[in-house]
mmJSON file of the N, C-alpha and C atoms, coordinates in Angstrom:
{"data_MODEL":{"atom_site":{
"group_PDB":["ATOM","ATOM","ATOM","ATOM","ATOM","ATOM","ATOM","ATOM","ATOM","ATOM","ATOM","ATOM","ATOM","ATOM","ATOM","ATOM","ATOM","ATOM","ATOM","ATOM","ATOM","ATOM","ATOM","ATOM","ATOM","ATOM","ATOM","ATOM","ATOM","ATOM","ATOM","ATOM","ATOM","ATOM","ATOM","ATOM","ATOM","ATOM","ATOM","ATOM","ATOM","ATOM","ATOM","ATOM","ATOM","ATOM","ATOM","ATOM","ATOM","ATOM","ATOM","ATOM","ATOM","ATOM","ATOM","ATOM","ATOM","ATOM","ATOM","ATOM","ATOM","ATOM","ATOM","ATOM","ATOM","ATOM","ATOM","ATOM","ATOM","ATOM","ATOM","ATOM","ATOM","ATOM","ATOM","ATOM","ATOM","ATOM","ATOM","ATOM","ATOM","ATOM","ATOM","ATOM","ATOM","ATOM","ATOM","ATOM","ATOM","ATOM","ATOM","ATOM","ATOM","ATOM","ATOM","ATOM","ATOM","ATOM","ATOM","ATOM","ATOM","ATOM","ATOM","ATOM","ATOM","ATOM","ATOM","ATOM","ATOM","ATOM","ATOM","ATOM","ATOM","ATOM","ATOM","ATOM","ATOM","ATOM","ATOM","ATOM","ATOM","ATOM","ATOM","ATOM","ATOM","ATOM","ATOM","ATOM","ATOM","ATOM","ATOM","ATOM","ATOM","ATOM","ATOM","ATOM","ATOM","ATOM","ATOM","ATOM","ATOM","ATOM","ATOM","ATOM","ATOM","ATOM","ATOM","ATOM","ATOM","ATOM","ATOM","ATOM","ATOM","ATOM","ATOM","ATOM"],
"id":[1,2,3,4,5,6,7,8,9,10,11,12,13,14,15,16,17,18,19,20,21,22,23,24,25,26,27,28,29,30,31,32,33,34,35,36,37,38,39,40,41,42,43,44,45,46,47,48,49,50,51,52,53,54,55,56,57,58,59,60,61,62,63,64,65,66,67,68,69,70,71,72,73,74,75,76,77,78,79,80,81,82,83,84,85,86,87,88,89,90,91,92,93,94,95,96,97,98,99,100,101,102,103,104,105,106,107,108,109,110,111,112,113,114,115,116,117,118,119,120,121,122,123,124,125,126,127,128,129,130,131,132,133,134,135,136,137,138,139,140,141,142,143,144,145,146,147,148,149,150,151,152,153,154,155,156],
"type_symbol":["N","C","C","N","C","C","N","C","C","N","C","C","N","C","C","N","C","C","N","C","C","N","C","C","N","C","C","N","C","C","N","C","C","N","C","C","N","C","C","N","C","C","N","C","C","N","C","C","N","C","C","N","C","C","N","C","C","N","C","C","N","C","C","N","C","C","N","C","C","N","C","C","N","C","C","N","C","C","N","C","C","N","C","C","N","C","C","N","C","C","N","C","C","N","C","C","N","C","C","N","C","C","N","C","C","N","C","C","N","C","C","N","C","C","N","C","C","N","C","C","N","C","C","N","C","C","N","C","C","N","C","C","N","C","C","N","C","C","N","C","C","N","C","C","N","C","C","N","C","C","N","C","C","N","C","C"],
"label_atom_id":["N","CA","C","N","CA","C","N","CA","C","N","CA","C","N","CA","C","N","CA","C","N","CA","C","N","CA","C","N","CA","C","N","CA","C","N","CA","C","N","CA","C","N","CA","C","N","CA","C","N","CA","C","N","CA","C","N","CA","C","N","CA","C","N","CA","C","N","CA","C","N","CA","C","N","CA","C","N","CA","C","N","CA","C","N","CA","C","N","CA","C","N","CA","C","N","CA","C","N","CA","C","N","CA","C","N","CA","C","N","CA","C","N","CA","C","N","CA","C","N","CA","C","N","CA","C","N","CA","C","N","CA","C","N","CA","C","N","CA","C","N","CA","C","N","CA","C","N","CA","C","N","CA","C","N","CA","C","N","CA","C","N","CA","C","N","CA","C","N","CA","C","N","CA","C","N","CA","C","N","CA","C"],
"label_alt_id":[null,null,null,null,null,null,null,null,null,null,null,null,null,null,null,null,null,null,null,null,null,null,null,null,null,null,null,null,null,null,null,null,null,null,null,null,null,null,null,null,null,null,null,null,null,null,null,null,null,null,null,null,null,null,null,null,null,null,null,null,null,null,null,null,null,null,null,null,null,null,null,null,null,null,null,null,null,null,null,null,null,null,null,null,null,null,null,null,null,null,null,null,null,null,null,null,null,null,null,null,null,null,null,null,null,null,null,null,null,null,null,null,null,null,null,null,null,null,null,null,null,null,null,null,null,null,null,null,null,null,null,null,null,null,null,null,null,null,null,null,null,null,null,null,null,null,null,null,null,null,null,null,null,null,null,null],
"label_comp_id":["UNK","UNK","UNK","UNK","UNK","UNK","UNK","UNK","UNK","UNK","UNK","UNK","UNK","UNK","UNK","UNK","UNK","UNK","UNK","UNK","UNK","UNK","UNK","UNK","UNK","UNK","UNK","UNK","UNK","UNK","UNK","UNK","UNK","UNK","UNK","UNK","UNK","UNK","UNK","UNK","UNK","UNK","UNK","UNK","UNK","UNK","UNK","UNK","UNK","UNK","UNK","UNK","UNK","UNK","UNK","UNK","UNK","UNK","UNK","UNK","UNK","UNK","UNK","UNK","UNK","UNK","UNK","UNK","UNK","UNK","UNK","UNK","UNK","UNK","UNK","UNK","UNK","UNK","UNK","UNK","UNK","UNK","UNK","UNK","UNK","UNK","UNK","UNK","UNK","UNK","UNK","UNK","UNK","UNK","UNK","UNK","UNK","UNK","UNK","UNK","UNK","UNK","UNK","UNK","UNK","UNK","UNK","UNK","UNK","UNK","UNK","UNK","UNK","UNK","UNK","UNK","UNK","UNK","UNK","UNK","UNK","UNK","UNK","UNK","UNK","UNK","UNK","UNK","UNK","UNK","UNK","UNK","UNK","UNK","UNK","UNK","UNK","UNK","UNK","UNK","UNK","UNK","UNK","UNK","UNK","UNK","UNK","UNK","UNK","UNK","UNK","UNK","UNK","UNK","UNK","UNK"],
"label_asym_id":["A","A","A","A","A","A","A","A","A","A","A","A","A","A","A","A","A","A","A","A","A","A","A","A","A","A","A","A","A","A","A","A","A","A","A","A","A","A","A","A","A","A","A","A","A","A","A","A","A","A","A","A","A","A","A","A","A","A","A","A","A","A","A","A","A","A","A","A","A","A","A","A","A","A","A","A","A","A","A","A","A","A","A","A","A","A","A","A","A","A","A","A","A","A","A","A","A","A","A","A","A","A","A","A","A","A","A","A","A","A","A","A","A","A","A","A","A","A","A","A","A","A","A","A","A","A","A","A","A","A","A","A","A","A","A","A","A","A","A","A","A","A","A","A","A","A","A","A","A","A","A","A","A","A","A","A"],
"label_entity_id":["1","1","1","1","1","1","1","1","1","1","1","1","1","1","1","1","1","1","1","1","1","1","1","1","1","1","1","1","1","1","1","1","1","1","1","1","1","1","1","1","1","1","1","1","1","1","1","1","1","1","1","1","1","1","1","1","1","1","1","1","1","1","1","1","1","1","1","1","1","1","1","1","1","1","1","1","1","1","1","1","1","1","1","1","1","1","1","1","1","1","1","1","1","1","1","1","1","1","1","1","1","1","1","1","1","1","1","1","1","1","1","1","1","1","1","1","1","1","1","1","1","1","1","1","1","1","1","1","1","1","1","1","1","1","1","1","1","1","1","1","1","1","1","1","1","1","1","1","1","1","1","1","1","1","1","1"],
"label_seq_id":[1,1,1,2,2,2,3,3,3,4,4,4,5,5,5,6,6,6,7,7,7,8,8,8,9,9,9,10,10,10,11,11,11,12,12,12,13,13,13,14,14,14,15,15,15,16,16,16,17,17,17,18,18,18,19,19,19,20,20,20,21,21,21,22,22,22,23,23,23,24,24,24,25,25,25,26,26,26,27,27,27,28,28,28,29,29,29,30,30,30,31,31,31,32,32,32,33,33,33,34,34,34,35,35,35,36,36,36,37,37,37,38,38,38,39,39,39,40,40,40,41,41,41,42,42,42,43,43,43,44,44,44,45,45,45,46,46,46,47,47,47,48,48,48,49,49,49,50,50,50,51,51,51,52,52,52],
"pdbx_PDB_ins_code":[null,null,null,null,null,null,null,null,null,null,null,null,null,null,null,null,null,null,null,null,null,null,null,null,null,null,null,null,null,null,null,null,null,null,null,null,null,null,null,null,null,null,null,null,null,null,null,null,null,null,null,null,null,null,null,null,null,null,null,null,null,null,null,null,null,null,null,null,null,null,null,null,null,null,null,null,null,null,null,null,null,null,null,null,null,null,null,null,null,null,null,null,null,null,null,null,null,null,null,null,null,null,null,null,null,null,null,null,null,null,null,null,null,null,null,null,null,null,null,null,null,null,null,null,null,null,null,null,null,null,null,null,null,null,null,null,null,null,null,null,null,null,null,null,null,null,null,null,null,null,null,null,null,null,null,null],
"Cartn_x":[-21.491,-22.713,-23.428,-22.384,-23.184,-23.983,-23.473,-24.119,-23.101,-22.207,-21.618,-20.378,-20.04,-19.248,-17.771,-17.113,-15.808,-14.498,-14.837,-14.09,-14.598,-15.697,-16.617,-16.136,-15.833,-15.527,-14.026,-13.246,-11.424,-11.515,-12.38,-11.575,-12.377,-13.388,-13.439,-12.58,-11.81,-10.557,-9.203,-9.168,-8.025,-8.534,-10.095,-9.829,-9.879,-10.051,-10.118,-8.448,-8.168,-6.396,-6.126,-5.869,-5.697,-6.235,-7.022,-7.758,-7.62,-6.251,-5.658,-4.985,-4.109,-3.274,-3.585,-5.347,-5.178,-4.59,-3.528,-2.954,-1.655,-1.391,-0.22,-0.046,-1.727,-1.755,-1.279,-1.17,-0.931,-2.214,-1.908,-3.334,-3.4,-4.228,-4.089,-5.913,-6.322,-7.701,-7.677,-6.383,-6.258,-6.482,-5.317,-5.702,-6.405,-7.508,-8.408,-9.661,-9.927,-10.566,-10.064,-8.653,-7.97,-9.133,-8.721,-8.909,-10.294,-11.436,-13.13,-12.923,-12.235,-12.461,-12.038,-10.808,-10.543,-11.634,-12.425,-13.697,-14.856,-14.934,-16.121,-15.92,-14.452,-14.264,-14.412,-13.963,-13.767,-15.4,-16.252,-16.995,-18.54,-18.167,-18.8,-18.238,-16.705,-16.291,-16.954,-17.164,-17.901,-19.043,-20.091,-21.819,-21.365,-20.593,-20.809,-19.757,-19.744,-19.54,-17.645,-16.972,-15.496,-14.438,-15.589,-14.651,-14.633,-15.765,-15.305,-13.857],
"Cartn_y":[-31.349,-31.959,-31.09,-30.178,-29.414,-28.034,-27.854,-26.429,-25.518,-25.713,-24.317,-24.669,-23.068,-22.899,-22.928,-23.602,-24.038,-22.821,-21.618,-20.508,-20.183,-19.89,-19.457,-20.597,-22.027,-22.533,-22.303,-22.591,-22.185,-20.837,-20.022,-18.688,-18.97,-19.836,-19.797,-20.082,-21.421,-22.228,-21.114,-20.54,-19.447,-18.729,-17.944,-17.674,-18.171,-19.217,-20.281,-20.322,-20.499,-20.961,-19.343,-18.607,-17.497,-16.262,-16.022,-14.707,-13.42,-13.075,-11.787,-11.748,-12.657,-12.63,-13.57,-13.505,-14.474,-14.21,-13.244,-13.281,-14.148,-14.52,-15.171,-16.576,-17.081,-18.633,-18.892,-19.841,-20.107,-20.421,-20.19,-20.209,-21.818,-22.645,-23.973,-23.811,-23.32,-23.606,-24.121,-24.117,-25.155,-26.46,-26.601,-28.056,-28.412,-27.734,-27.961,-28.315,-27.616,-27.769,-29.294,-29.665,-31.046,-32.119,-31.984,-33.003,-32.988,-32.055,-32.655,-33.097,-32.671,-33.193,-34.772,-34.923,-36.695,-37.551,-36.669,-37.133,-37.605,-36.767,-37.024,-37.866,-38.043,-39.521,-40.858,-40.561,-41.924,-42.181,-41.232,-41.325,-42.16,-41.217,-41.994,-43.492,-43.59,-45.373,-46.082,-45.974,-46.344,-46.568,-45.655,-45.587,-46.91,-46.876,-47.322,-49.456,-49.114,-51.114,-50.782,-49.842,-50.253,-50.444,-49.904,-49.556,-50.543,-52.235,-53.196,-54.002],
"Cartn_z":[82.443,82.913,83.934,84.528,85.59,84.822,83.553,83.324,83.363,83.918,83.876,82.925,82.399,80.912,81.512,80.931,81.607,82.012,81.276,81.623,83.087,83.392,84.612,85.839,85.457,86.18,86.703,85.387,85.965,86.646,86.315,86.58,88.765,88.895,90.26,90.722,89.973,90.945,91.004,90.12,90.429,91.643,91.164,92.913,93.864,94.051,95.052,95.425,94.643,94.463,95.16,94.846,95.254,95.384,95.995,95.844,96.082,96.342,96.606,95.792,94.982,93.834,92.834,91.648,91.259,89.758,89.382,88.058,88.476,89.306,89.893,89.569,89.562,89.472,87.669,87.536,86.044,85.369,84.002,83.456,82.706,83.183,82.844,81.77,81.181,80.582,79.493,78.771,77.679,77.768,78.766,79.538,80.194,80.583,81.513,80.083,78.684,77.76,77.05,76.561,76.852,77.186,78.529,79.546,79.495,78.915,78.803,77.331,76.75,75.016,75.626,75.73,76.34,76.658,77.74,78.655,77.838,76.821,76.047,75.394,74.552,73.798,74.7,75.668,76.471,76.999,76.991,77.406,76.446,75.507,73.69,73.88,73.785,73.631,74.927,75.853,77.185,76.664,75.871,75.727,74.333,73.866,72.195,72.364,73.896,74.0,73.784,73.756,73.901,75.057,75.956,77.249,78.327,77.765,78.712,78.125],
"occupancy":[1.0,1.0,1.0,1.0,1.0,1.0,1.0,1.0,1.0,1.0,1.0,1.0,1.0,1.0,1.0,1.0,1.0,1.0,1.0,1.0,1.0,1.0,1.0,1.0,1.0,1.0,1.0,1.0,1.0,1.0,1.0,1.0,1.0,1.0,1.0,1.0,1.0,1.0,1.0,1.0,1.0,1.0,1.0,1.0,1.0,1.0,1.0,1.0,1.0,1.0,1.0,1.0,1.0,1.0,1.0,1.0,1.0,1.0,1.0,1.0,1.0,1.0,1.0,1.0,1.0,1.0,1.0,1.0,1.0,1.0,1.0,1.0,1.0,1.0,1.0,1.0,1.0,1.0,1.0,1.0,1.0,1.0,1.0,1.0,1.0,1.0,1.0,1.0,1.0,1.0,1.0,1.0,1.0,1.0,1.0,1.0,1.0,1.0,1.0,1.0,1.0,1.0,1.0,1.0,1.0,1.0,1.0,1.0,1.0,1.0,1.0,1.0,1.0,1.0,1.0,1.0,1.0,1.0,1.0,1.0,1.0,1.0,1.0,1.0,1.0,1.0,1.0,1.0,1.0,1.0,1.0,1.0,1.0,1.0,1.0,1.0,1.0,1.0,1.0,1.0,1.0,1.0,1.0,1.0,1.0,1.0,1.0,1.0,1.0,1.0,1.0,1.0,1.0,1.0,1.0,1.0],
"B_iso_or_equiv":[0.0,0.0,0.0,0.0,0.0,0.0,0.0,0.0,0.0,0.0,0.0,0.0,0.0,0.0,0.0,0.0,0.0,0.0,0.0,0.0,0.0,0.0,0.0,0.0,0.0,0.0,0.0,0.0,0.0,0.0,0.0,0.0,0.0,0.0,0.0,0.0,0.0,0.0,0.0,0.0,0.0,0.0,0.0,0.0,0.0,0.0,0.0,0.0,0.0,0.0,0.0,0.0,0.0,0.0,0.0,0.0,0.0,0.0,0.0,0.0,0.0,0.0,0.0,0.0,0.0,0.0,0.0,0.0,0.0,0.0,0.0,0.0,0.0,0.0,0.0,0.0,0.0,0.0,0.0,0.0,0.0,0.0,0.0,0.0,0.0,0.0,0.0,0.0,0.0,0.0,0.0,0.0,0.0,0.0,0.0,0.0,0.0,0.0,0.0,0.0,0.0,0.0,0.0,0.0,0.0,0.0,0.0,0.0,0.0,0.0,0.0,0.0,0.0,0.0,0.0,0.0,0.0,0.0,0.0,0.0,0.0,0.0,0.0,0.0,0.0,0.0,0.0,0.0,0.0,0.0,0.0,0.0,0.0,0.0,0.0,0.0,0.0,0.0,0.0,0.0,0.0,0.0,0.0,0.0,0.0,0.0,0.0,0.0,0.0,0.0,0.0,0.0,0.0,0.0,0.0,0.0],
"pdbx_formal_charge":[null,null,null,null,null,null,null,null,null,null,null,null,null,null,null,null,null,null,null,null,null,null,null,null,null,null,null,null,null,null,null,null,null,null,null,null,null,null,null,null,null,null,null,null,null,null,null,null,null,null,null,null,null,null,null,null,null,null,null,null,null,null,null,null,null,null,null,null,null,null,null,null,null,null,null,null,null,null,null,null,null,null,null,null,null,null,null,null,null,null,null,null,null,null,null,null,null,null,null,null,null,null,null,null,null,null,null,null,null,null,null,null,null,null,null,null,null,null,null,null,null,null,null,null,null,null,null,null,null,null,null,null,null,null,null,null,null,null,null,null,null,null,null,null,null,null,null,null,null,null,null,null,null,null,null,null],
"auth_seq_id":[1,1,1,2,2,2,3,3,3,4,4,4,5,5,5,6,6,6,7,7,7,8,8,8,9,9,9,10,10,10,11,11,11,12,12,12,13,13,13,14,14,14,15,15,15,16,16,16,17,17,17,18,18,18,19,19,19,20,20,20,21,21,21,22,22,22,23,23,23,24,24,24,25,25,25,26,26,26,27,27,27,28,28,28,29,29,29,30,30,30,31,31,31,32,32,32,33,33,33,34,34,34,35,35,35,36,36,36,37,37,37,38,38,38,39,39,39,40,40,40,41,41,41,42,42,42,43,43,43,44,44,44,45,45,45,46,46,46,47,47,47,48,48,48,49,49,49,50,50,50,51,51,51,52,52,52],
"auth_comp_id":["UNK","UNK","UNK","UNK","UNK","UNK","UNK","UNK","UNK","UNK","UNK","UNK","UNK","UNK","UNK","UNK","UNK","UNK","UNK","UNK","UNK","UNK","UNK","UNK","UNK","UNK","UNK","UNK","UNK","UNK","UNK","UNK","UNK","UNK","UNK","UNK","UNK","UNK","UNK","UNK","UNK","UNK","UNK","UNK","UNK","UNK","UNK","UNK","UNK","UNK","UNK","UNK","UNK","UNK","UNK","UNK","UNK","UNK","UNK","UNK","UNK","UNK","UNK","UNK","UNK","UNK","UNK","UNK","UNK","UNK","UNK","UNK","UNK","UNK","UNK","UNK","UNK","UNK","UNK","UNK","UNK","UNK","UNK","UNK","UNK","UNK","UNK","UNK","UNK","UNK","UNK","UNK","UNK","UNK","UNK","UNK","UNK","UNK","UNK","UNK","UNK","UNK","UNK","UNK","UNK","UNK","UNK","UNK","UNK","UNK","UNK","UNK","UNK","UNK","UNK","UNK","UNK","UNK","UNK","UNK","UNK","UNK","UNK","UNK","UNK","UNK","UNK","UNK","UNK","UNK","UNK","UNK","UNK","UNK","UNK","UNK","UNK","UNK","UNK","UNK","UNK","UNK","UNK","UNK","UNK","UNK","UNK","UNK","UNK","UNK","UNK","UNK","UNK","UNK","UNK","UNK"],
"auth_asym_id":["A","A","A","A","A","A","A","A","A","A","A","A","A","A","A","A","A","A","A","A","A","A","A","A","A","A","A","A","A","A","A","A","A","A","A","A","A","A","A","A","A","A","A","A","A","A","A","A","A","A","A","A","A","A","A","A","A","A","A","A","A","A","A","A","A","A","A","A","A","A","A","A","A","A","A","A","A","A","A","A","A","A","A","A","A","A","A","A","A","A","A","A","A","A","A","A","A","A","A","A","A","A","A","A","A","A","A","A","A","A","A","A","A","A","A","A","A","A","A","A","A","A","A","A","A","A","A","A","A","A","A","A","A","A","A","A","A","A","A","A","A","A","A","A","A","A","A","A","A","A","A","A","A","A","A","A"],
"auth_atom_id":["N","CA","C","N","CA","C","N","CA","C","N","CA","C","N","CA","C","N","CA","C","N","CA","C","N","CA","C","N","CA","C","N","CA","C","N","CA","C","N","CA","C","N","CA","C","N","CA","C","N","CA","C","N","CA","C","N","CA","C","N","CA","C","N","CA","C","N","CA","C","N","CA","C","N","CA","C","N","CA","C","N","CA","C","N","CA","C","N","CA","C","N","CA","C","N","CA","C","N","CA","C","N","CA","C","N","CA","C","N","CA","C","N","CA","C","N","CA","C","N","CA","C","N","CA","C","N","CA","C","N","CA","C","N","CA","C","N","CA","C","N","CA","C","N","CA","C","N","CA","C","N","CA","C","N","CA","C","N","CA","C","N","CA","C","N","CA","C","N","CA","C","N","CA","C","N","CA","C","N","CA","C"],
"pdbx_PDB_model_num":[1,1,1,1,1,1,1,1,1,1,1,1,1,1,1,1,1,1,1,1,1,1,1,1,1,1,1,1,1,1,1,1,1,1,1,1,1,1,1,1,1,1,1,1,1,1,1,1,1,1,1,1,1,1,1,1,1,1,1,1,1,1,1,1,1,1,1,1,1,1,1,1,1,1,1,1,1,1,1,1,1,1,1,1,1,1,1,1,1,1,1,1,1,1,1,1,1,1,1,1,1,1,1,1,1,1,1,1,1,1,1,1,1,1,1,1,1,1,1,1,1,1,1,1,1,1,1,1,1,1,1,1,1,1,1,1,1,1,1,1,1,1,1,1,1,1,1,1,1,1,1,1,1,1,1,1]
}}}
């Protein structure tokens, strides 16, 4: 929703997470791609009357 492409985003939180060592952090972008696919379904059943 914000615009920005979800690689561009993880790869800030790694450096955020670490910025002197960020090959260190683990690479979670699968699950981080996951967890918006989830978002969007739940989010469709919410717009489409399932989610009261």
């Amino acid at each position: 929703e914000c615009g920005t492409a979800a690689m561009n985003y993880f790869s800030k939180l790694k450096r955020i997470t670490s910025n002197v060592f960020p090959h260190l952090v683990l690479d979670w972008y699968r699950e981080l791609l996951w967890v918006a696919r989830i978002w969007r379904v739940l989010k469709l059943f919410k717009w489409n009357g399932f989610g009261h």
